[in-house]
C-alpha positions as CSV (number, residue, x, y, z in Angstrom):
1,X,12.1,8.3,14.1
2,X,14.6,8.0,11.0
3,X,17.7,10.0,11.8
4,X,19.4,9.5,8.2
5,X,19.2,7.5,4.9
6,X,21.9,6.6,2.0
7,X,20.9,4.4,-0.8
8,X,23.5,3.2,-3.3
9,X,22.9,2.6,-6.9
10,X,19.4,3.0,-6.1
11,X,17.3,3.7,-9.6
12,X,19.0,7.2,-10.5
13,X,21.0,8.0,-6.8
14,X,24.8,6.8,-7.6
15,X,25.7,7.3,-4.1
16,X,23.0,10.1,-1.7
17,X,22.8,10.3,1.7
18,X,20.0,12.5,4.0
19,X,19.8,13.5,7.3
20,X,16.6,13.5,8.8
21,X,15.9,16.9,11.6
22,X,12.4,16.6,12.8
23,X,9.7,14.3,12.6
24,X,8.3,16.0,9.1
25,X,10.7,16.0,6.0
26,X,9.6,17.6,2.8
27,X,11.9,16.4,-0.2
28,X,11.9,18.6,-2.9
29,X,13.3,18.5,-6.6
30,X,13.1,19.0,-10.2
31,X,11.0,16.0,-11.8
32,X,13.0,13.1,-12.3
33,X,15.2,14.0,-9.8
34,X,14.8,11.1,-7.8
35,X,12.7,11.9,-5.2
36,X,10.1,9.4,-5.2
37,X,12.9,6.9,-5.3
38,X,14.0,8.6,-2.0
39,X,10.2,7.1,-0.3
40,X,10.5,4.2,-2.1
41,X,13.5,3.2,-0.3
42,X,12.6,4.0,3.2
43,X,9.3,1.7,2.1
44,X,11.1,-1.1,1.1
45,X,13.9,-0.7,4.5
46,X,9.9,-0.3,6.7
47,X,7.7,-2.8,4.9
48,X,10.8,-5.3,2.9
49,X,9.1,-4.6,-0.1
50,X,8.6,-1.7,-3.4
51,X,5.1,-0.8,-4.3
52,X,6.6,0.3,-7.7
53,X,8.4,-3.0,-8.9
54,X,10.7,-5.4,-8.2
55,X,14.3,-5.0,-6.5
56,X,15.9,-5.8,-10.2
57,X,14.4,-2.8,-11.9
58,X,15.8,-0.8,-9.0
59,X,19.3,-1.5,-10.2
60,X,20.7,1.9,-11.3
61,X,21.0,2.7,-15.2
62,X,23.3,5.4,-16.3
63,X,22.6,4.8,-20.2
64,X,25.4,2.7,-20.8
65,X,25.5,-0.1,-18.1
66,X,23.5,-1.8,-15.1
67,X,24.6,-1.7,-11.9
68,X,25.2,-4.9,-10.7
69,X,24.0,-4.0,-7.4
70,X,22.1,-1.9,-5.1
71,X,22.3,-1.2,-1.3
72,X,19.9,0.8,1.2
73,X,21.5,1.8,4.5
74,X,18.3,2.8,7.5
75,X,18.8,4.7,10.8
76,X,16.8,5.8,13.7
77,X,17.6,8.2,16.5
78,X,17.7,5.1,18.7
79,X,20.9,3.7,17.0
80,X,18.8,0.8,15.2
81,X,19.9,0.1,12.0
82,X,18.9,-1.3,9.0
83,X,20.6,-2.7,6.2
84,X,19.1,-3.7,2.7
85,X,21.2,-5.4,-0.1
86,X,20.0,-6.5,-3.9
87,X,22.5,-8.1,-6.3
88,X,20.3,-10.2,-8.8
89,X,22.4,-13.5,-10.7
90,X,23.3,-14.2,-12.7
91,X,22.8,-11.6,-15.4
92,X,22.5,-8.0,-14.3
93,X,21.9,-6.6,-18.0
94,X,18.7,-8.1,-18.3
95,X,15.4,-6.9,-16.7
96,X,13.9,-10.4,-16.5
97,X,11.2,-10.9,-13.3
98,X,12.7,-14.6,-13.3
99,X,16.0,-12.9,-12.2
100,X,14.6,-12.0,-8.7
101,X,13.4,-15.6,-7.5
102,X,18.0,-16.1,-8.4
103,X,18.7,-13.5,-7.1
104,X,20.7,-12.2,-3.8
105,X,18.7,-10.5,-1.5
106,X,19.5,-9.5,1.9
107,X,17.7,-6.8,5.1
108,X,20.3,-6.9,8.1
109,X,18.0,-5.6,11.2
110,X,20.7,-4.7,14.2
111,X,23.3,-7.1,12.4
112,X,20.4,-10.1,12.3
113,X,20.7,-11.1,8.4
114,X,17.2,-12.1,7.4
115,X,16.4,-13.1,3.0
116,X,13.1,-11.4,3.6
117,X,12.1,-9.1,6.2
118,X,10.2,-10.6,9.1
119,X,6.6,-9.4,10.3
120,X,7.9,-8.3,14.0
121,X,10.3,-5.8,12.2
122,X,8.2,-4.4,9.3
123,X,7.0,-0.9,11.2
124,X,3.8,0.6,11.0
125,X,3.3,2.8,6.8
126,X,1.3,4.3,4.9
127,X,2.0,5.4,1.5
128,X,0.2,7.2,-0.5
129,X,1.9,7.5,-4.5
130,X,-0.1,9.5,-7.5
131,X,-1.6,6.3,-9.1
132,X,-4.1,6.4,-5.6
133,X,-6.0,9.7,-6.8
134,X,-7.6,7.1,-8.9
135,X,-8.9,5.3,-6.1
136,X,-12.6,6.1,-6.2
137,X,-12.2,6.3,-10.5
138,X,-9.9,3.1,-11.1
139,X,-10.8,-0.9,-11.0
140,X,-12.5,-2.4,-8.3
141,X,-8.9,-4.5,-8.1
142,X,-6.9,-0.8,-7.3
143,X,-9.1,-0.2,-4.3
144,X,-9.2,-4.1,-2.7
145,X,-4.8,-3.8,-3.3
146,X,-4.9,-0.4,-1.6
147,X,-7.2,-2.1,1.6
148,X,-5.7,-4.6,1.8
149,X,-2.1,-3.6,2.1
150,X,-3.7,-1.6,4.9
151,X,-5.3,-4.5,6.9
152,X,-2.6,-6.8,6.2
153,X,-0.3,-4.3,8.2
154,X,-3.4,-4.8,11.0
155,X,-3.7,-8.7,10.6
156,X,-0.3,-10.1,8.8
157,X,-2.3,-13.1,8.1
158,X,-4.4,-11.4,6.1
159,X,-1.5,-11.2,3.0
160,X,-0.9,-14.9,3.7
161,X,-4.5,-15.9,2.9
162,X,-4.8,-13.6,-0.3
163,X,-1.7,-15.7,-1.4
164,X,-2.9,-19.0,-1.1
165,X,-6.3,-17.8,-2.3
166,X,-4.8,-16.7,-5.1
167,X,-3.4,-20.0,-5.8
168,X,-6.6,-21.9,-5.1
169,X,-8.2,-19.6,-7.2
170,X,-5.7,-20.2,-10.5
171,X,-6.2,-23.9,-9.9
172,X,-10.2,-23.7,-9.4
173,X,-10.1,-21.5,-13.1
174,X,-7.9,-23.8,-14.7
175,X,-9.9,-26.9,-13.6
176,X,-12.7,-25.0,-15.2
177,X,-11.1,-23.6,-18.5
178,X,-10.2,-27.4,-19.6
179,X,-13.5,-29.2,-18.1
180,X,-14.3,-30.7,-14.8
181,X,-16.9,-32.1,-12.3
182,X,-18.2,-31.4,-9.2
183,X,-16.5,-33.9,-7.5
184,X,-13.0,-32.5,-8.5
185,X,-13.7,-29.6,-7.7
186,X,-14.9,-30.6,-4.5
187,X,-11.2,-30.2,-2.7
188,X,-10.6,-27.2,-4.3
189,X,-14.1,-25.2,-3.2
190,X,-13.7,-26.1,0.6
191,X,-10.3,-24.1,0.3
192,X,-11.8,-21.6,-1.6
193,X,-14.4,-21.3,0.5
194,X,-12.3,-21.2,4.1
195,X,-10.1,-18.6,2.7
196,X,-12.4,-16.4,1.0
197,X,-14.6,-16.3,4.8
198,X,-11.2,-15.2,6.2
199,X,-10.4,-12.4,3.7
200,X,-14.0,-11.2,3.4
201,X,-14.3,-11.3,7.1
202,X,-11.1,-9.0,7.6
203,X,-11.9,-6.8,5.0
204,X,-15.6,-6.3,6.1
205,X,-14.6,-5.9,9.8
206,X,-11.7,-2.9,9.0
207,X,-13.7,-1.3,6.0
208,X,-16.3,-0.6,8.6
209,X,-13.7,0.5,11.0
210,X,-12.8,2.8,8.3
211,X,-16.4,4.3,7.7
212,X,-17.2,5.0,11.0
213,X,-14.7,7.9,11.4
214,X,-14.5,8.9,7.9
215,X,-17.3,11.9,7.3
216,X,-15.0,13.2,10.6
217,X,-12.0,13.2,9.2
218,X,-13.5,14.5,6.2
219,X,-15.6,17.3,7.6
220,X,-12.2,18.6,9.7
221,X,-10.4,18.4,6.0
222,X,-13.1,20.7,4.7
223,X,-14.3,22.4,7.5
224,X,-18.2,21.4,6.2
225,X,-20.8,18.9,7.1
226,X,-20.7,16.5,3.9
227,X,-21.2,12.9,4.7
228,X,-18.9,10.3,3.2
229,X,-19.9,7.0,3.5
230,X,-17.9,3.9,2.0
231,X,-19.2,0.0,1.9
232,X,-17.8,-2.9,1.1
233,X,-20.0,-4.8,-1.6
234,X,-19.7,-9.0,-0.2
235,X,-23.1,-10.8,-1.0
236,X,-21.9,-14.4,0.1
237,X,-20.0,-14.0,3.2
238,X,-20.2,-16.7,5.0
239,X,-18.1,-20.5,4.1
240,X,-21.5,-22.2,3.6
241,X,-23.1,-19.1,1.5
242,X,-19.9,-19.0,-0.9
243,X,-20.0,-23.1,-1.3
244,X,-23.6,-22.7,-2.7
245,X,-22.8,-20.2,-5.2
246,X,-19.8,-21.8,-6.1
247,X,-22.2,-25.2,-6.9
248,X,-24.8,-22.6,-8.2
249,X,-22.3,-20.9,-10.9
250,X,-20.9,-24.4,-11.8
251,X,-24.6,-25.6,-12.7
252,X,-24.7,-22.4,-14.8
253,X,-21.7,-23.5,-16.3
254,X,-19.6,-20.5,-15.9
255,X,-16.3,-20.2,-17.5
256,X,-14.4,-19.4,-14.4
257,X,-14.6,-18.0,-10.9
258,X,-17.7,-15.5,-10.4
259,X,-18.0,-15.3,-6.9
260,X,-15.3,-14.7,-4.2
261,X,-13.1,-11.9,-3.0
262,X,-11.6,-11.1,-6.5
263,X,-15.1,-10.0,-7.5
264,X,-15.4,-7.8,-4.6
265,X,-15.6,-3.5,-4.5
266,X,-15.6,-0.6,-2.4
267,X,-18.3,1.5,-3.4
268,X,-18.2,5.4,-1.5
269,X,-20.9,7.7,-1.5
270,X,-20.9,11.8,-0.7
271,X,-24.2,12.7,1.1
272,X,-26.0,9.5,-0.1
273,X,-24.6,10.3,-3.7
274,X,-22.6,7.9,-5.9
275,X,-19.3,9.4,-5.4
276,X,-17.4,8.6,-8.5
277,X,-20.3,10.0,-10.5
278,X,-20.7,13.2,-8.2
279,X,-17.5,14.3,-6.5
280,X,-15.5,16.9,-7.7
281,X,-12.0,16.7,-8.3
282,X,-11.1,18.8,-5.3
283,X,-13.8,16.4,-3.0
284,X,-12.2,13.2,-4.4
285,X,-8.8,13.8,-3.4
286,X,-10.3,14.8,0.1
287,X,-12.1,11.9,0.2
288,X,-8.4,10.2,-0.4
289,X,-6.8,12.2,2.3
290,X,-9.6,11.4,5.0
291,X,-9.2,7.7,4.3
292,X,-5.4,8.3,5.5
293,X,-5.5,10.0,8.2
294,X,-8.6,7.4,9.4
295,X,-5.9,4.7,8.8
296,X,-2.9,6.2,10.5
297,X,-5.1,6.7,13.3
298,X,-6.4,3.4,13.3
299,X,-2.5,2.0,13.1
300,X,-1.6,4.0,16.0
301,X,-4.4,2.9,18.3
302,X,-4.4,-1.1,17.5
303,X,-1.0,-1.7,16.9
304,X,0.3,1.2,20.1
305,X,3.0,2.4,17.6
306,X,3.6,5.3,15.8
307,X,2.8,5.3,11.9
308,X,5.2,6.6,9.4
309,X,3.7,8.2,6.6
310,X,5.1,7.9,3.4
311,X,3.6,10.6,0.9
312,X,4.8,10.9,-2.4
313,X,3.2,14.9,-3.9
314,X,0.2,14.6,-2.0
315,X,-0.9,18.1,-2.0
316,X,-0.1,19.4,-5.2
317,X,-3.6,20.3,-5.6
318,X,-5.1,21.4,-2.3
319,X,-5.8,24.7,-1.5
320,X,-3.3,26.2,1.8
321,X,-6.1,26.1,4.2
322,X,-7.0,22.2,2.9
323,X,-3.4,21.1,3.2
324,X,-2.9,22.7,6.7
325,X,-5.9,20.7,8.1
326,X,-4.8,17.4,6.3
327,X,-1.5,18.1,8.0
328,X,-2.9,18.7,11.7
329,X,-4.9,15.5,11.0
330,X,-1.6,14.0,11.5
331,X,0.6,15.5,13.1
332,X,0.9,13.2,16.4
333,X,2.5,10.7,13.7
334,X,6.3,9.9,14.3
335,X,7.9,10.7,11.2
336,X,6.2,11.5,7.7
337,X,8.1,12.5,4.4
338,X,6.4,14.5,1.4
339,X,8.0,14.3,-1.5
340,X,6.4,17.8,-3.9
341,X,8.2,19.9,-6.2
342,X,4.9,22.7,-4.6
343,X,5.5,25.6,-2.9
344,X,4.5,25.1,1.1
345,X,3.2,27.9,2.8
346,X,4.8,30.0,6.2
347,X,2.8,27.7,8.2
348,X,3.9,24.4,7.3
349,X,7.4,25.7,6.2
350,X,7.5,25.8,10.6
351,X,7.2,22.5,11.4
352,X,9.3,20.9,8.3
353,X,12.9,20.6,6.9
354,X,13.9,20.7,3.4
355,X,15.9,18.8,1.5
């Protein structure tokens, strides 16, 4: 568990420090108070990177000038610590993404300096921010991102082979854009081809995970019997099934990449109904909230640690008895942080501390 926090010139905090009490934390605030920020730094000291953008934009702005750098200090109640440090080079006036590939960048783990954070330190996280109530509404690329930052906590190789599928997959479209062959693209399809097997194969295997204990989770949410149902939407799964199409878009002369795991959604379905055309507003965000509690639970079982759950106003629309039983859902979790400007009832108000 977290025992305390300080982040220094961290996006609108000049200098803020929190103790952590129990093993749920609700951080309330005006908006624009800095709240989210708050999460966001405990993300980036758990998982060594921001979900929001990247560590230059972080740099504090009082109106008049930049900080020139920014610092995030981590502790738990077993005396492990955590130190992150930012300073970007050489220009820290300038919001340029180009600044953070020159830049300084530093996560001290029980006084081992590492530049990025290493996989055997990142713990267990999930986060859920605002932009996710558009999950079952938003782009097909929203839902893959939001998996797959969930099974790459599962299989850490699974972020490495959407990276160099993403390469392969620039190079495959360029070699496309300004006319090729077959035989060029040769090399390029048998990467294509081995990577996308490995990402669809991961995906397909923990989406399914996911599905068979969601209308549970759901139904204890809701206290009903609805049936939620999600699928992943793969054609061509297999190495030999993707070269084909591959061959067979290229003799249809397609402009660029049509088939692979870029192309890929989640569809989900309430009670064999199209969910994004039927669910209500109060039924989508359940939907959302069954989703993570099947993950944390899936977390805690496969990797045998506790998850810390990173919520950022989760609830702001849930009825009391809703948010109590998305609460007990996951409750056996070691530490999770709400950040809401709501009012929580008795109930909740027991097992929290606010800040």
């Amino acid at each position: 568990m977290i025992k305390n926090l300080r982040v220094q010139n961290f996006r609108k905090h000049q200098d803020f420090k929190v103790d952590f009490k129990s093993s749920a934390t609700i951080i309330t605030g005006t908006n624009g108070s800095g709240k989210t920020s708050l999460i966001e730094a405990i993300y980036i000291a758990l998982q060594g990177k921001s979900w929001r953008s990247n560590f230059t934009e972080i740099l504090r702005d009082d109106g008049q000038k930049i900080a020139d750098w920014w610092r995030i200090d981590l502790e738990f109640l077993d005396g492990q610590k955590r130190i992150i440090k930012f300073k970007p080079h050489p220009d820290p006036q300038s919001y340029s993404s180009k600044l953070v590939s020159g830049s300084i960048k530093s996560f001290n783990i029980n006084n081992q300096t590492f530049t990025r954070l290493p996989a055997k330190f990142k713990k267990p996280t999930i986060l859920f921010e605002p932009n996710d109530l558009q999950l079952l509404y938003g782009s097909p690329t929203r839902r893959r991102d939001f998996f797959d930052r969930f099974i790459g906590q599962i299989e850490p190789s699974h972020v490495t082979n959407l990276r160099k599928f993403e390469r392969i997959l620039r190079q495959r479209n360029n070699l496309l854009k300004y006319g090729t062959s077959l035989d060029e693209l040769f090399v390029w399809d048998l990467q294509f081809a081995d990577l996308a097997e490995k990402i669809i194969t991961a995906r397909d295997k923990w989406l399914k995970e996911i599905n068979n204990h969601l209308s549970h989770e759901y139904q204890k949410i809701v206290a009903g019997h609805d049936q939620i149902t999600m699928k992943y939407t793969a054609l061509q799964k297999t190495r030999q099934q993707i070269l084909d199409q591959l061959k067979d878009d290229f003799v249809k002369n397609w402009p660029c990449t049509k088939t692979g795991p870029q192309t890929h959604d989640i569809k989900f379905k309430i009670n064999d109904h199209d969910a994004k055309l039927t669910a209500s507003r109060g039924e989508n965000r359940t939907i959302i909230f069954a989703i993570l509690a099947v993950m944390t639970k899936i977390l805690n079982q496969v990797l045998n640690e506790k998850v810390y759950l990173l919520f950022d106003d989760i609830d702001s629309e849930l009825d009391a008895n809703r948010r109590n039983e998305l609460y007990k859902s996951i409750t056996f979790a070691e530490n999770y942080l709400f950040a809401t400007t709501i009012k929580i009832d008795k109930n909740t108000m027991d097992s929290v501390n606010l800040i």
